[in-house]
Every structure is written in structure tokens, then in C-alpha cells.
PAKE-27087 format. One record per residue (C-alpha): residue number from 1; x, y, z. Coordinates in steps of 0.02 Angstrom, whole numbers, plus 32768, in hexadecimal, padded with zeros to 4 digits. Layout:
N
[NUM [X Y Z]]
...
//
This chain:
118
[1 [0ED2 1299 EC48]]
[2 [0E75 1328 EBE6]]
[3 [0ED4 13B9 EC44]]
[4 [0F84 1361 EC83]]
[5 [101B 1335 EC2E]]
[6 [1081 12B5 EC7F]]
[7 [1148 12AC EC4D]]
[8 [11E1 1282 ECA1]]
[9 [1270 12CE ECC9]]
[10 [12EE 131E ED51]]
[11 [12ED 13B1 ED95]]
[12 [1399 140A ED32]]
[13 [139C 14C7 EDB6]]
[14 [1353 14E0 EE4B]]
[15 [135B 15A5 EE98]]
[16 [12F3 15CA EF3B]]
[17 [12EC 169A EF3D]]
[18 [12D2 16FF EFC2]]
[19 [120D 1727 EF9E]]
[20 [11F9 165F EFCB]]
[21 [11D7 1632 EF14]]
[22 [1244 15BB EEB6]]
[23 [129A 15B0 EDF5]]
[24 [1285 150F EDCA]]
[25 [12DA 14C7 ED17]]
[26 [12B0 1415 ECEC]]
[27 [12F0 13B0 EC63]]
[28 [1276 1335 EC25]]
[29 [1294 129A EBCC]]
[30 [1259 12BC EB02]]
[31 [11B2 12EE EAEA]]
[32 [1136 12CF EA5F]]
[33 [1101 1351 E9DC]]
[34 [1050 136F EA33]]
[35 [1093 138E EAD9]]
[36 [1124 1406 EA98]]
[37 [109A 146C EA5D]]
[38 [101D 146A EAF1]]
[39 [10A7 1490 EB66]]
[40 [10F3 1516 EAE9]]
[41 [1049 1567 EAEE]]
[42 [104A 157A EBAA]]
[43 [10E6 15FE EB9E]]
[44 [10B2 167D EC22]]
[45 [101F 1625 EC7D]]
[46 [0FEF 160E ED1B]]
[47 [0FFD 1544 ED29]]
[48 [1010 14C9 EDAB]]
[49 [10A7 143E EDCC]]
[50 [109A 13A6 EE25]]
[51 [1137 1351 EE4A]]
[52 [115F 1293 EE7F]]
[53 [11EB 1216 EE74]]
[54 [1191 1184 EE1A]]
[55 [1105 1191 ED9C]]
[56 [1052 11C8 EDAC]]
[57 [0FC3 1139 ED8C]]
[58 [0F33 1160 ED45]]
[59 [0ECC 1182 EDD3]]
[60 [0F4E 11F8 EE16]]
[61 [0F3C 1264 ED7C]]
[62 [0E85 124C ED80]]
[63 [0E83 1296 EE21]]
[64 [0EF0 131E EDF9]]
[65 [0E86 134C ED67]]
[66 [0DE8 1365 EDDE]]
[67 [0E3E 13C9 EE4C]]
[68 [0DD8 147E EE5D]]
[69 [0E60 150B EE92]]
[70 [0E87 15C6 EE8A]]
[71 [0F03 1601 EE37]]
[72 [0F74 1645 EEAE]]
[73 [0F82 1703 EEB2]]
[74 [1019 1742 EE5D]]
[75 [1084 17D0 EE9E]]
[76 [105B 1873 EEBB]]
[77 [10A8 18F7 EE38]]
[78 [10EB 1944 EECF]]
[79 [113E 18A0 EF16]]
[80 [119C 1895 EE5E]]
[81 [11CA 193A EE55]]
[82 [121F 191C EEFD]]
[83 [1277 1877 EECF]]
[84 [12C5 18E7 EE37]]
[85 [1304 195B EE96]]
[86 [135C 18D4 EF05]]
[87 [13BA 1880 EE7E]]
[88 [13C9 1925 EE35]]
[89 [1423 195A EED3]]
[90 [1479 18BE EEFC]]
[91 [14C7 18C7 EE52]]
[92 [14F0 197F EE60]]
[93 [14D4 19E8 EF11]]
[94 [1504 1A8D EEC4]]
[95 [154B 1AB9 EF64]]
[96 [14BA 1A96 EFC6]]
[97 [14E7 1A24 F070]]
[98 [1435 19F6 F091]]
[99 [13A8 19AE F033]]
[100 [132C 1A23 F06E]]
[101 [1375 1AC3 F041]]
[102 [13A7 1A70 EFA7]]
[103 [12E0 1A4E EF7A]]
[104 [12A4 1AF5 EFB5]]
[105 [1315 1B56 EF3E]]
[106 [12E8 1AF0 EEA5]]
[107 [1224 1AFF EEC6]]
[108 [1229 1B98 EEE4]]
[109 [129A 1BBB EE45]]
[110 [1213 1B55 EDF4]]
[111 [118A 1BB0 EE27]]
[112 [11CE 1C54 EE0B]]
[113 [11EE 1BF1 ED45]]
[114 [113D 1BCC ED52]]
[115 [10F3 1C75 ED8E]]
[116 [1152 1CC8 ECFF]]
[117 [10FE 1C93 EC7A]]
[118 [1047 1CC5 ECB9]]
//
């Protein structure tokens, strides 16, 4: 169990988003000094979940832990900047009916920001 910590818990907020990702908040049950820190230290990494209903046994960890993956590619910069401009948009349309037209004026507006300062 070198690489895996085990706890318990439920799952506290569950948000599916329109890219197909999820938010996922889970409470866990109280957790021991050691694994506070090892999971503190993981703030911003790429990590894996497994999820099930009753406990793992040993050899289901084990197997986990042998497991050989890739980490799965994040986002494209481009795909981001897009989902920002769709809350960004959602939360304020600035008078702009569609999407589209909506995006085109800010990247361009951001490129022109961009080409300025060269």
C-alpha cells in the first residue's frame, strides 16, 4: 500500500459541467496525521480516484498499486480560455445574444492587448 491511501467517506457535491468533467467534494471520516499530510502535499496534482461502496481488501489495493497508466492529458490553454469566456458570458453577455460573437470580440480584444505590448 506504498502509493494508495485508503479512507472512507461520502461523496458531500457532485457537479457534472459541460466539458464532461466532474467537481467532486467528499467528506471523509477523520484522518490520521500522516495521511493529512500526504494528501495535503498532493494540492494541484494530477492523481487518480477510485471509487466503491464497500471497502477495498488488500489485494484490491495491491492491484491498484501495480497498475501502469498515463496520465491523462489535461486541457488545452485554448479549451480554458474558452470555458472562461463562457461563464464569463453567462454571468455577463454585455449585450452580446450569441456565444460566438461574444468569444470573437474578446480574443480579438485580447490579442490586440497582446500585440500591444511587442
Amino acid at each position: 500500500m506504498k502509493n494508495i491511501i485508503t479512507t472512507a467517506g461520502f461523496i458531500d457535491f457532485l457537479r457534472f459541467k459541460k466539458d464532461r468533467s466532474a467537481t467532486i467534494a467528499v467528506e471523509t471520516q477523520e484522518l490520521s496525521d500522516d495521511k493529512k499530510r500526504t494528501i495535503g502535499g498532493l494540492g494541484g496534482e494530477f492523481v487518480y480516484f477510485l471509487i466503491k461502496k464497500e471497502p477495498f481488501t488488500e489485494e484490491e489495493v495491491e492491484f491498484v498499486n501495480d497498475l501502469k497508466t498515463d496520465p491523462i492529458k489535461k486541457k488545452k490553454k485554448s479549451e480554458t480560455l474558452r470555458q472562461i469566456l463562457w461563464r464569463d458570458w453567462k454571468n455577463d453577455s454585455r449585450g452580446y445574444d450569441d456565444f460566438q460573437r461574444f468569444y470573437e470580440v474578446e480574443m480579438d480584444r485580447f490579442i490586440t492587448q497582446v500585440r500591444e505590448r511587442l
